[in-house]
Structure formats: structure tokens, C-alpha cells
C-alpha positions as CSV (number, residue, x, y, z in Angstrom):
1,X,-30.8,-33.7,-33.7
2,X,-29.3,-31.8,-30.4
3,X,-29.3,-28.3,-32.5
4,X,-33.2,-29.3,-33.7
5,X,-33.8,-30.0,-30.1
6,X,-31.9,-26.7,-28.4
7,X,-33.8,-24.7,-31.4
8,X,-37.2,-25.6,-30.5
9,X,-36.5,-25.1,-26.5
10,X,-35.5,-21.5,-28.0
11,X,-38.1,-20.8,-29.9
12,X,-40.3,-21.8,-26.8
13,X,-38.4,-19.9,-24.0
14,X,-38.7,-16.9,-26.4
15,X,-42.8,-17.6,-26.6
16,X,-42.7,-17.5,-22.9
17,X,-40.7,-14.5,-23.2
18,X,-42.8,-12.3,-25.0
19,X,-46.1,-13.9,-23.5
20,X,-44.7,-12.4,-20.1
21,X,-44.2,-9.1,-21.5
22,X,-47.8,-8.9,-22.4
23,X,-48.5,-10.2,-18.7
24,X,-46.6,-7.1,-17.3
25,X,-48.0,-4.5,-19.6
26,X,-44.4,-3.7,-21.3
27,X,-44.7,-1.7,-24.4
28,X,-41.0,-0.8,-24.7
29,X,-38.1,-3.0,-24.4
30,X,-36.2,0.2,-22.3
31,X,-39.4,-0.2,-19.9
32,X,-38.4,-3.2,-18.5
33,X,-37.2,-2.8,-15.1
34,X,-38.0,-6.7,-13.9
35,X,-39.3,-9.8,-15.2
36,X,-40.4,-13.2,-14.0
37,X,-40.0,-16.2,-15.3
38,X,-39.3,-18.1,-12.7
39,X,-40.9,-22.1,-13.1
40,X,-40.9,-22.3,-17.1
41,X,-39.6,-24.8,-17.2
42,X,-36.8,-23.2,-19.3
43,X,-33.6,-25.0,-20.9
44,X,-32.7,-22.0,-23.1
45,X,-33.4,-18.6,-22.4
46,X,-33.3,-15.9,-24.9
47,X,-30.5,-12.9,-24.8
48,X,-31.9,-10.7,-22.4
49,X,-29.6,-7.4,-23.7
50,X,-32.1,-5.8,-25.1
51,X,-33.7,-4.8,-21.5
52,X,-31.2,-2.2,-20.9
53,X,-32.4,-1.7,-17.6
54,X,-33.5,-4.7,-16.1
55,X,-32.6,-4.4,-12.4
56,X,-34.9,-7.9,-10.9
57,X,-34.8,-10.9,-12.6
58,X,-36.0,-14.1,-11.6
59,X,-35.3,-17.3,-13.8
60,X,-35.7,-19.9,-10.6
61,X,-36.7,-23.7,-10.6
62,X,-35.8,-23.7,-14.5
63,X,-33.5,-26.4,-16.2
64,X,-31.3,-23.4,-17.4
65,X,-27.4,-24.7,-18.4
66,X,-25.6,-21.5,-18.5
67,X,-25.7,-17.9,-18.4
68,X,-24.7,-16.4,-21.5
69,X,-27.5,-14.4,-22.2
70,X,-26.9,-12.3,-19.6
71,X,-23.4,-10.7,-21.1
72,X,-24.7,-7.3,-21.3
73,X,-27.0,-6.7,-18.3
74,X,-24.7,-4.3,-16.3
75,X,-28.0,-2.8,-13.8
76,X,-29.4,-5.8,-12.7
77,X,-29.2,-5.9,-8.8
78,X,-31.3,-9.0,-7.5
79,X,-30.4,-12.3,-9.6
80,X,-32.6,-15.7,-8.7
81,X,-30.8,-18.5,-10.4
82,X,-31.6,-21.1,-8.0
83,X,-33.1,-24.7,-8.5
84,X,-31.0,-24.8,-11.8
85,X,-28.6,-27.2,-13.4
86,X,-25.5,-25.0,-14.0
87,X,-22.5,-26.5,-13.4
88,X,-20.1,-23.3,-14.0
89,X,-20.5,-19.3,-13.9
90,X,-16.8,-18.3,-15.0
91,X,-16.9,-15.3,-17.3
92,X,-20.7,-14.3,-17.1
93,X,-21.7,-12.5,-14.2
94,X,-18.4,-10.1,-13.2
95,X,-19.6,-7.3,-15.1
96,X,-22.9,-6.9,-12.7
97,X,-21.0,-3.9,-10.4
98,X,-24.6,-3.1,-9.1
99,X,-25.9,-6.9,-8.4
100,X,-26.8,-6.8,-4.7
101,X,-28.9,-10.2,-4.6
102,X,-27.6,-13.1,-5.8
103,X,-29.0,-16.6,-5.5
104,X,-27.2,-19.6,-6.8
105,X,-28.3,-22.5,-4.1
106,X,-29.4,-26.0,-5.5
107,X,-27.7,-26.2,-8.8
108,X,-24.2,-28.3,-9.6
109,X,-21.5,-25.5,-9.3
110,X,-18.5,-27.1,-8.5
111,X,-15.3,-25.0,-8.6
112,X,-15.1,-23.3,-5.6
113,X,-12.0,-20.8,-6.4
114,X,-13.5,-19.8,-10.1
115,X,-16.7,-19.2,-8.6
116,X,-16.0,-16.2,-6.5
117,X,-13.1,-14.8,-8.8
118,X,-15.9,-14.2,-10.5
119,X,-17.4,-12.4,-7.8
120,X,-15.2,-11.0,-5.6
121,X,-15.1,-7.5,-7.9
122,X,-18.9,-6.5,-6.9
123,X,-18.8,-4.3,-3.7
124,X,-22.4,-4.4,-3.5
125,X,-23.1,-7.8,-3.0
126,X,-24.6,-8.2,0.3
127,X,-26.5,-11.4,0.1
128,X,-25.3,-14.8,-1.6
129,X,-26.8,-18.3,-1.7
130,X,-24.2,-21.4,-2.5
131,X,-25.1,-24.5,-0.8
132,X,-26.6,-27.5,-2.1
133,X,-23.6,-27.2,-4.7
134,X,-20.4,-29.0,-4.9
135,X,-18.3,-26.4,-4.2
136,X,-20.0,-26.1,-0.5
137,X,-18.8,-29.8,0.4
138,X,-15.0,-27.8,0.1
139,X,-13.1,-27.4,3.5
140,X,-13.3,-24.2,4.9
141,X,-16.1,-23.1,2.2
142,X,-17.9,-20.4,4.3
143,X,-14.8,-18.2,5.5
144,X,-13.1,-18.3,2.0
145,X,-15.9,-16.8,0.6
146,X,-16.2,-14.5,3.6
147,X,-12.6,-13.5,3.0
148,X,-13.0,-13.1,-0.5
149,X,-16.0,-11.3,-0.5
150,X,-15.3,-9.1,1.7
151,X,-19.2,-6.7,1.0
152,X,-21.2,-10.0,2.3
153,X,-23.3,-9.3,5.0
154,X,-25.8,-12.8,4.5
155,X,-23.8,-15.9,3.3
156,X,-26.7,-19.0,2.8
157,X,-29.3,-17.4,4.9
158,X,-26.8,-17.2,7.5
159,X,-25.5,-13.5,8.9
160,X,-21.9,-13.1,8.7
161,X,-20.6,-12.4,11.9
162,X,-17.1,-10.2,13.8
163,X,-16.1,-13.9,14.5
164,X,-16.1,-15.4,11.4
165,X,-14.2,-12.4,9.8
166,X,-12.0,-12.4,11.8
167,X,-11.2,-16.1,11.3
168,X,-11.2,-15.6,7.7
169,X,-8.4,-13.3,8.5
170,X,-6.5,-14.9,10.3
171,X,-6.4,-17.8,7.8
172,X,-6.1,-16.6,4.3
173,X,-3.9,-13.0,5.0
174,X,-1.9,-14.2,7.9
175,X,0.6,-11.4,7.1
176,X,-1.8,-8.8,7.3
177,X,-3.1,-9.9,11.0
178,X,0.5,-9.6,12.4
179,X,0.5,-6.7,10.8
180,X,-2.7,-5.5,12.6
181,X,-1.0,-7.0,15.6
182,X,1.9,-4.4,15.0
183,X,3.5,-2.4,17.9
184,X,3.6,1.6,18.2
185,X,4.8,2.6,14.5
186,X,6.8,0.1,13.0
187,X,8.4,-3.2,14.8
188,X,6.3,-5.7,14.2
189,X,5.5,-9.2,16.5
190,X,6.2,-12.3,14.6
191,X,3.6,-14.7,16.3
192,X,-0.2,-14.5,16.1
193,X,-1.6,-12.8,19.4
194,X,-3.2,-15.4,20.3
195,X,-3.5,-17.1,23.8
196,X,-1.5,-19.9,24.7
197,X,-2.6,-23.2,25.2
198,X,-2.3,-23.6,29.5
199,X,-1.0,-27.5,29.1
200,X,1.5,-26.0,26.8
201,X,2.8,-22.9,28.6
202,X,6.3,-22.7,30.4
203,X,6.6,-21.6,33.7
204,X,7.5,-17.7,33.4
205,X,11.2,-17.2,34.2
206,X,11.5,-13.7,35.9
207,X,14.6,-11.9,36.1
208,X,15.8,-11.4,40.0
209,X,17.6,-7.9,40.3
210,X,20.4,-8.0,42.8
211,X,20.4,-5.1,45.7
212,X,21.3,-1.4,44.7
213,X,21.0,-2.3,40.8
214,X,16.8,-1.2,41.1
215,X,15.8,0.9,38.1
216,X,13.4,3.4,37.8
217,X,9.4,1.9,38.9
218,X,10.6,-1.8,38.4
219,X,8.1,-3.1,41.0
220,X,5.5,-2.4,38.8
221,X,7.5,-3.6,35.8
222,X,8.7,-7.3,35.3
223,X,11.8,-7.2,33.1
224,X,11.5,-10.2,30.3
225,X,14.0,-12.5,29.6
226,X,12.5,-13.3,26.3
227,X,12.5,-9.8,24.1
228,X,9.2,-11.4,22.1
229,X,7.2,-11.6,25.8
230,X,7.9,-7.6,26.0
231,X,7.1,-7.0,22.6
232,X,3.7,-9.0,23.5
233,X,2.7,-7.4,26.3
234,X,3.8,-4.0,24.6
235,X,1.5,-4.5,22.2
236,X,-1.3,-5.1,24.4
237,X,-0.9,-1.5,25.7
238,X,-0.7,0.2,22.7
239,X,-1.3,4.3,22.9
240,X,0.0,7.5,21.8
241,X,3.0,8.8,23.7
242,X,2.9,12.2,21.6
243,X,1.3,14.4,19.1
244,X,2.6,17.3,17.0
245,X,1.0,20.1,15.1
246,X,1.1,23.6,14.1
247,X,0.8,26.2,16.2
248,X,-1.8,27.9,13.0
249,X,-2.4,31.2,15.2
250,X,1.0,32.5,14.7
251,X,1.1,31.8,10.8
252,X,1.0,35.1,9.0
253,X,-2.1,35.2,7.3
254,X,-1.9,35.7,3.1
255,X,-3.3,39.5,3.9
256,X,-0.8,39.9,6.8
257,X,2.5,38.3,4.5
258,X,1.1,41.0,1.5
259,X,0.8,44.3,3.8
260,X,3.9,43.2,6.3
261,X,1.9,43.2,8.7
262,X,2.9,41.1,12.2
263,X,6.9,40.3,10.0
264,X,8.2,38.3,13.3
265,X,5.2,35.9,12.9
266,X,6.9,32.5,13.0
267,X,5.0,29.4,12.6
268,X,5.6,27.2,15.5
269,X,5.4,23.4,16.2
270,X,3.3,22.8,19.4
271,X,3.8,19.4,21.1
272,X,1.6,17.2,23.3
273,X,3.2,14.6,25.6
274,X,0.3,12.1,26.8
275,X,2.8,10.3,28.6
């Protein structure tokens, strides 16, 4: 009875199909570069692989399931799937490298991680509708999929922000913020640079010199008893001390080396002290 039932809603979704082909003026299956049909009230929809270049495709405000006849559109760049009942998009929409629209709000989607796996590989995605699903009840939703997704620009009608990314960082790649917090070219601090809660802090303990032991500008400088203070602070003044390169006017030229020409020519390293 289910099969009779899901054959019929086929046969009707393909009537409403081919009826809006006619609509559009589409002679050619390759002609089809978009097609509505959004509020069909579609359960089924036919496989769509035969539009080889369908790049806008609305199927909103339908009763549609799942997406499996979309496996072999690879141009489509603006998606409307919202107002549906799917409840899972695992394995159907990762191949859509050029998909730059994608709405998915008001349907039952519920696994949050599965969900932008799926996604995560298409670096043109710039705006993305979730909510009204499951999955957007999930703590910390908004900057896992920021995080994740990293080509997002518009997350549910909402523009991502410096802030937010930067949260997102700080949360799911921990290791690659102290990284970023890194000092000069290699040692590394091994807390977050992040201020320090005031009813927390200890009063700073500053080393007293004793007379005649005064070191080079140390009024300006406050020696650290704690090496991880200096290392702070160090990397709060981050800049280049020096830069080397190549003295390229006393190279012999290829024409020069060939003739003997200029045979004392010696390359020479020239090197710029900042500071």
C-alpha cells in the first residue's frame, strides 16, 4: 500500500515537473539553468540529473523527506529547501563545490555534527539557514558552525562577525590560538592571552635591585619574577629585530658569468637591524 502510495506522489511530482518546464519555455533538458517548484505540495520529487546545469533551484514549503534526487547536480549554487520535513542530509549534498545559497530553516534536522561534515568541504558557501531545527537547540550551535564553516559570511539571517570568529577559535582549536599567541619565532606562551579577572589577580611582586648591581635601561624595564609574565608582555610587543637579504646588484649576471666579465663579483648578504 506505502509503495502504491509513494508511486502515485511520483507520478504526480513528475506531472508538476514537466508542467513547469512548459511554464518556463524549456525545450532541452541541458537548457535548464533554474526551476521552481517551490509550494507543490511535493512528497516525492523526481531525479533531477538530467538538468546538467541547473544552478537555482527552489523546492520550498513542500513535504519533501529526503534528497536523493539531487546526487548528480554538481552546478547548482542557490538551494531553497526550507519549510520541509527532512530529518537528515548525510551523504547528499557534499558534492555541490559551487552551492553558494543554502536554505535549510524549518524542517526536523537533528544531528548537528553530521550536518555540517557534510558541508564543511564547500568553500563557497556564504549564506546558510538552520534554525527552527533540532540541531539549533545544541549548545554552542552558532560558533560550531562558524568554526566549521569557515567561507560563512550570513549564518540564519544573521552576519557573522570578527567577534564571533574569534570565539569560535578560541573554543574548538585552542592549540592553534596559543599558537597565534606565539612569541618572535618559536617559544610559544602556554596560557590564552586573555585578561585577567581583577578580583582574581595577585598583587605584582617586583624584584628590588640592590645598589651598584643596575643593568643596562632597567628603569624603564621591570625584571619578572615569574618567566610566563615576561613571555606575556613579550608577546605583546611583538616586532622584527632584523631582516636579511641579498645584496642582488653585485651578483654576476648570466651574460657577465659567460664573458668573465666583473670575475670578483661576490654575492653579498645585506642586513637590516630595526632595533
Amino acid at each position: 500500500m506505502a509503495s502504491v502510495s509513494r508511486g502515485n506522489a511520483m507520478f504526480e511530482s513528475q506531472r508538476i515537473l514537466e508542467k513547469q518546464l512548459k511554464i518556463c519555455g524549456f525545450r532541452k533538458d541541458k537548457e535548464v539553468t533554474d526551476l521552481y517548484l517551490g509550494e507543490k505540495g511535493l512528497k516525492e520529487v523526481p531525479d533531477l540529473s538530467r538538468f546538467r546545469i541547473l544552478t537555482y533551484l527552489w523546492l520550498n514549503n513542500n513535504k519533501i523527506q529526503n534528497l536523493t534526487f539531487l546526487k548528480h547536480n554538481y552546478c547548482l549554487a542557490e538551494l531553497y529547501l526550507n519549510n520541509n520535513e527532512l530529518r537528515d542530509i548525510a551523504g547528499t549534498l557534499r558534492h555541490m563545490h559551487s552551492l553558494q545559497i543554502l536554505l535549510l530553516h524549518n524542517n526536523q534536522v537533528k544531528n548537528l555534527e553530521t550536518t555540517v561534515k557534510e558541508l564543511q568541504g564547500m568553500q563557497n558557501l556564504q549564506t546558510l539557514n538552520l534554525f527552527n531545527n533540532p540541531l539549533s537547540q545544541e549548545r554552542r550551535y552558532r560558533l560550531y558552525v562558524i568554526y566549521h564553516i569557515p567561507s560563512l559570511t550570513l549564518l540564519d539571517r544573521k552576519e557573522i562577525t570578527a567577534k564571533e570568529r574569534k570565539s569560535a577559535l578560541q573554543i574548538y582549536n585552542h592549540e592553534k590560538t596559543l599558537v597565534l599567541q606565539s612569541v618572535g619565532f618559536g617559544k610559544r606562551v602556554d596560557i590564552p592571552l586573555l585578561p585577567k579577572v581583577a578580583s582574581i589577580m595577585k598583587p605584582t611582586k617586583v624584584l628590588r635591585l640592590p645598589p651598584g648591581c643596575e643593568f643596562g635601561n632597567h628603569l624603564v624595564k621591570i625584571p619578572y619574577e615569574n618567566p610566563e609574565d615576561a613571555v606575556f608582555v613579550r608577546a605583546m610587543k611583538r616586532s622584527l629585530v632584523e631582516f636579511s637579504t641579498v645584496d642582488w646588484a653585485k651578483v654576476p649576471t648570466c651574460v657577465e658569468r659567460r664573458l668573465g666579465i666583473n670575475p670578483e663579483k661576490r654575492a653579498e648578504r645585506l642586513t637590516i637591524k630595526f632595533r
